[in-house]
C-alpha positions as a Python dict, from the first residue, in 0.01 Angstrom:
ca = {
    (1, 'X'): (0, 0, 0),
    (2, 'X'): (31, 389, 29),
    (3, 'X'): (347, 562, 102),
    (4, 'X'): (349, 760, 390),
    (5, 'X'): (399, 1107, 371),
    (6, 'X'): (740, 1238, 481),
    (7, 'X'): (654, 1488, 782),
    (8, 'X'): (1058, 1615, 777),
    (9, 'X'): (1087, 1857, 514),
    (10, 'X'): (1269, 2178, 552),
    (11, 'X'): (1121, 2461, 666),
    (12, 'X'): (1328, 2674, 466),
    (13, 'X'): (1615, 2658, 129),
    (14, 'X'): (1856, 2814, 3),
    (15, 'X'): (2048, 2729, -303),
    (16, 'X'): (2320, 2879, -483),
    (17, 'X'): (2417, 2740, -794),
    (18, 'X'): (2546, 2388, -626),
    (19, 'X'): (2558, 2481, -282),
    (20, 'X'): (2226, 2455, -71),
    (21, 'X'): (2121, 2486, 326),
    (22, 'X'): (1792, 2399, 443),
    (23, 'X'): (1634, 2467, 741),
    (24, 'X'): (1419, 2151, 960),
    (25, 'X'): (1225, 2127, 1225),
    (26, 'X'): (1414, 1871, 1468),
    (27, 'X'): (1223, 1598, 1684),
    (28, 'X'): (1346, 1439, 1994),
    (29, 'X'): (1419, 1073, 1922),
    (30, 'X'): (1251, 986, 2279),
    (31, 'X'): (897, 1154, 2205),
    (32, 'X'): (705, 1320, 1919),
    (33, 'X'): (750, 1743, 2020),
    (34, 'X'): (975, 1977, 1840),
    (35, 'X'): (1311, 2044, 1941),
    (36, 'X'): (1569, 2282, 1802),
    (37, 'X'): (1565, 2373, 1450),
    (38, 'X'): (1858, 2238, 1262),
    (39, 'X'): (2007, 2318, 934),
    (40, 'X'): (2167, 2089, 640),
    (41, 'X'): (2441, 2237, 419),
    (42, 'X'): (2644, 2089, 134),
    (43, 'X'): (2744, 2090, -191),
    (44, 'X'): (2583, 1881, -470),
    (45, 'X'): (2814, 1765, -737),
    (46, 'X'): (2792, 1486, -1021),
    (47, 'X'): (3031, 1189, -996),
    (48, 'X'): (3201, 1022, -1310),
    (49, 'X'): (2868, 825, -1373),
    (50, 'X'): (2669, 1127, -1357),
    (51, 'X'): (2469, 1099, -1062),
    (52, 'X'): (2415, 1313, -768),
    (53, 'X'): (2590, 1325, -505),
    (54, 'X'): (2677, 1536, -172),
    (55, 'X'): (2966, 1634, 4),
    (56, 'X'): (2978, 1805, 329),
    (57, 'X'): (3323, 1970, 180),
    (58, 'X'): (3335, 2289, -45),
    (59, 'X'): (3627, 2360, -219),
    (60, 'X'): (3857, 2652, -129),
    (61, 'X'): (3683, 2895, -443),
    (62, 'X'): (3327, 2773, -316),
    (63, 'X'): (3401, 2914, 98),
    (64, 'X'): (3256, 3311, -22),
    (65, 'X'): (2944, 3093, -188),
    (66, 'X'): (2883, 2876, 115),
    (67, 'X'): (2891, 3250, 382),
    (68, 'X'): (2657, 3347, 185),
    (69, 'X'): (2405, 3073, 166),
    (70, 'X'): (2459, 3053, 551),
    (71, 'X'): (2377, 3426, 589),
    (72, 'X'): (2024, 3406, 397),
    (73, 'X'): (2000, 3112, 608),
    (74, 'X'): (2048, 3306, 918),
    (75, 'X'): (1794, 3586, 790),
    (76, 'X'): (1540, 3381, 840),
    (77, 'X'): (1595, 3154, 1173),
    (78, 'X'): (1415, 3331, 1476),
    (79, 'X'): (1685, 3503, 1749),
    (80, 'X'): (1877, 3245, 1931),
    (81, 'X'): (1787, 3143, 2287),
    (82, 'X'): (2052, 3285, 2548),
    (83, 'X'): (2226, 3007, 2644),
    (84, 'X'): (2260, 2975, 3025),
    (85, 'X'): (2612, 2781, 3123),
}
């Protein structure tokens, strides 16, 4: 048997050194068109057994790092929507 193809892989990355966002196309769970883009950030890190993991947290000299992935990230999303309350 084959393995299907993942169809959800970001649009867009950036990484800096172990910080990374990327960019994906969301879906609506109730049908197959495109919603809102969305955008993953975190911070990879080894644990004491040496594999990968990620955290959602930065630590306190990692903040400047993480602006600044989010700013290339913003470069290159198209211009917001006005929202309409």
């Amino acid at each position: 048997m084959q393995k299907e193809e993942s169809t959800n892989r970001p649009i867009h990355v950036v990484d800096m050194d172990n910080i990374r966002a990327a960019v994906f196309k969301g879906r609506d769970s109730d049908s197959e068109s495109e919603s809102e883009l969305r955008v993953a950030f975190g911070r990879r890190y080894r644990d004491k057994d040496g594999r990968w993991k990620t955290s959602c947290m930065l630590e306190l000299s990692q903040v400047e790092k993480g602006i600044k992935v989010l700013e290339q990230i913003l470069e290159h999303l198209p211009e917001p929507k006005e929202i309409v309350l």
